[in-house]
C-alpha positions as CSV (number, residue, x, y, z in Angstrom):
1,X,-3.0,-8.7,-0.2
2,X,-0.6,-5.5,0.1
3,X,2.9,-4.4,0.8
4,X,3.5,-1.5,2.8
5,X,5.9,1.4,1.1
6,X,8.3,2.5,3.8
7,X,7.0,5.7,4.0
8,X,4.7,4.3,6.4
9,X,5.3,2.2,9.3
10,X,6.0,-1.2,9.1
11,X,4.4,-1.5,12.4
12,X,0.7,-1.2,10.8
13,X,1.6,-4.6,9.3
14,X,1.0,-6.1,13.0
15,X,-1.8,-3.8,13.8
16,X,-3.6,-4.6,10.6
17,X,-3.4,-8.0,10.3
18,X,-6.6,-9.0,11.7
19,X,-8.7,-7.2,9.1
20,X,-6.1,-8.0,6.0
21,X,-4.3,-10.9,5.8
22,X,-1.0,-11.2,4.2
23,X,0.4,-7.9,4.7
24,X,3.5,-7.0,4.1
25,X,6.3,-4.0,5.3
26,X,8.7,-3.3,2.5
27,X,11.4,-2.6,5.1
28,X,10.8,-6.0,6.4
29,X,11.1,-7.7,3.0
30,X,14.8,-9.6,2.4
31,X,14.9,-9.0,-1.3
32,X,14.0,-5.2,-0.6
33,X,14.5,-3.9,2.8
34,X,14.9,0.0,3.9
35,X,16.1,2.2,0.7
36,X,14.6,0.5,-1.8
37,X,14.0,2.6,-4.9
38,X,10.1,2.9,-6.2
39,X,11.1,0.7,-9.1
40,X,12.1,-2.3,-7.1
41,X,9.3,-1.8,-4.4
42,X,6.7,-2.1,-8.1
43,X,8.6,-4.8,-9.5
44,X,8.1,-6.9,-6.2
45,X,4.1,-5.9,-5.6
46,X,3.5,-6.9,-9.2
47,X,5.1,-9.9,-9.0
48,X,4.0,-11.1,-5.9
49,X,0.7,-9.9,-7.1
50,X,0.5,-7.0,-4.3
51,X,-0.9,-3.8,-3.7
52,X,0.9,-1.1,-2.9
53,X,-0.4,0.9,0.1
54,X,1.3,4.4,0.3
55,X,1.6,7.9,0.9
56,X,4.1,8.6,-1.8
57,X,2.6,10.2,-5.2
58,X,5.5,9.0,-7.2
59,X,3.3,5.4,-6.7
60,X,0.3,7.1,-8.4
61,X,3.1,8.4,-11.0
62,X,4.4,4.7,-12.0
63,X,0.0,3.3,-11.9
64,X,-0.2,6.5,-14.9
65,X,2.4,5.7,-17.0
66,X,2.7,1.7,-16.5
67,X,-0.9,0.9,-15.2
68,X,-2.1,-2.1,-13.3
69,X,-0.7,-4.5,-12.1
70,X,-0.2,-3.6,-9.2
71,X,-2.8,-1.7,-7.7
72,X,-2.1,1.2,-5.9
73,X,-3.8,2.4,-2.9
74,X,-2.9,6.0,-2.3
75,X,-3.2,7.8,1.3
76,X,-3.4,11.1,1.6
77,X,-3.1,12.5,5.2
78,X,-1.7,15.3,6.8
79,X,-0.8,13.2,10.0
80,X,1.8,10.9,10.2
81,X,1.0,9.3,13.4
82,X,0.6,5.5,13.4
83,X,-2.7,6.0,15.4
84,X,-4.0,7.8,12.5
85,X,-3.0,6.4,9.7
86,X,-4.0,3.1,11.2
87,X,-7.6,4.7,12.0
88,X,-7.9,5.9,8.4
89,X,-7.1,2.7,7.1
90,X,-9.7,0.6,9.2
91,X,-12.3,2.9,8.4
92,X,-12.1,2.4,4.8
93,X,-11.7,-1.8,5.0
94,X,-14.4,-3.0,3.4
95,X,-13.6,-0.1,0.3
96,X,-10.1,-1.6,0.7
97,X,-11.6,-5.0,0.0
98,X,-13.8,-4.0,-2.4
99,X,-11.1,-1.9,-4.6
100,X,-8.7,-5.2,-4.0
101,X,-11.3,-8.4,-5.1
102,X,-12.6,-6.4,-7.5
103,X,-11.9,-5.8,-11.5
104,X,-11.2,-1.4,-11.4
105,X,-8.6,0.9,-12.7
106,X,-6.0,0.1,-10.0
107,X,-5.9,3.2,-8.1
108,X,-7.6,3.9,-4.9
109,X,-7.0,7.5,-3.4
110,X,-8.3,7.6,0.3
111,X,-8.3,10.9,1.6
112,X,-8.7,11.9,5.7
């Protein structure tokens, strides 16, 4: 389904598990782990076939230039509180879904 950049918590992995199933935390990866560069984090999404949920714009940056796969779901949220970020995300599930069983572009921007 998607792999979580580590500019978010991998603890929204647990926390969203119920509503998307096979979620995973790029921190929690072997093959990437904490201080993986952007490169290798793309590299693994596309060929796991994964999105990539973040807040970093440098994913948007690599979906301009390279395109799809993967697909990129981009957050953009002032707060960085897990509560949040969670809340945001849950709101938008079925859009989530949608953007992910779906033939698109490959970039979803979710704004709070």
């Amino acid at each position: 389904m998607f792999l979580i950049d580590e500019n978010l918590s991998y603890k929204l992995a647990a926390r969203l598990e119920d509503d998307f199933m096979g979620i995973e935390a790029v921190s929690k990866v072997t093959s990437l782990g904490e201080g993986s560069s952007d490169e290798q984090v793309w590299k693994y999404a596309k060929n796991h076939q994964l999105a990539i949920l973040t807040r970093d714009k440098d994913f948007v940056d690599y979906w301009s230039r390279l395109g799809p796969p993967p697909k990129v779901i981009h957050l953009i949220i002032t707060n960085s509180r897990l509560s949040a970020i969670e809340s945001l995300i849950k709101q938008n599930r079925i859009l989530i879904h949608q953007f992910l069983s779906e033939n698109n572009n490959g970039l979803l921007r979710i704004r709070a």
